[in-house]
C-alpha positions in Angstrom: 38.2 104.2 147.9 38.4 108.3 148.5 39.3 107.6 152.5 39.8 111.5 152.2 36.3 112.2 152.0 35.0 110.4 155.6 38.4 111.3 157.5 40.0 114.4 158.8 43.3 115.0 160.4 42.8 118.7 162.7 45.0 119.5 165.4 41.9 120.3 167.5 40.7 117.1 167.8 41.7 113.7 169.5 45.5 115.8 169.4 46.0 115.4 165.4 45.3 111.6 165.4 42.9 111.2 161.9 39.3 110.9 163.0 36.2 110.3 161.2 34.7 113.5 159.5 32.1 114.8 162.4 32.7 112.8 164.8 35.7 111.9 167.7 36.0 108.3 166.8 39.3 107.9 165.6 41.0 105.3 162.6 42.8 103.8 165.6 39.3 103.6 167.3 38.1 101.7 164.2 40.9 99.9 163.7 41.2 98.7 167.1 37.7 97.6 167.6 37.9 95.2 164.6 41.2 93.0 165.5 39.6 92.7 168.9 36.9 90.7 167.2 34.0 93.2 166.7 32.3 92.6 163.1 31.3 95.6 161.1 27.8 95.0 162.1 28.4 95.6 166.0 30.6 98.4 165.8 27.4 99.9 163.9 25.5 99.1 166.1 27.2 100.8 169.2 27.8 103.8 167.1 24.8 105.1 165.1 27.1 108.2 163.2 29.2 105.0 161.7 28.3 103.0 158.1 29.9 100.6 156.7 31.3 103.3 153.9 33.1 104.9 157.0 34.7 101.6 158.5 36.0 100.7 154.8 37.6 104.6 154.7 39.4 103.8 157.9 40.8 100.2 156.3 41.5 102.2 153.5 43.3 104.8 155.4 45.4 102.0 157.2 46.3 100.1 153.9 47.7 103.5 152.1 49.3 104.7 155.3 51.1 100.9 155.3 52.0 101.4 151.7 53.4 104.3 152.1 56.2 103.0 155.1 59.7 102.8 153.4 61.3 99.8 154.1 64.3 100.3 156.7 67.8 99.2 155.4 
């Protein structure tokens, strides 16, 4: 997935954390929602601006920015 097309990084906003493209809800936002439980479905629901396209660019986010950790030695 092209995560780079729903989320933007600006030092303006929510202090340089990566947000979703037009909006202040953060990948940490996202992120932290669904391992407290929330399905995709109710996060949508309290936030009309979010799709399911934008929740998968935030996991996809996560999973290349956990790729891209170099393991300490």
């Amino acid at each position: 997935m092209n995560y780079q097309k729903y989320i933007e990084i600006r030092a303006d906003k929510r202090f340089g954390r990566p947000c979703l493209k037009g909006t202040r809800i953060s990948v940490y936002d996202v992120l932290n929602w669904l391992s407290n439980g929330m399905t995709k479905e109710e996060i949508m629901s309290d936030f009309e601006e979010l799709t399911e396209e934008r929740i998968n660019a935030c996991l996809a986010f996560a999973a290349d920015k956990e790729r891209r950790l170099k393991v300490a030695s």
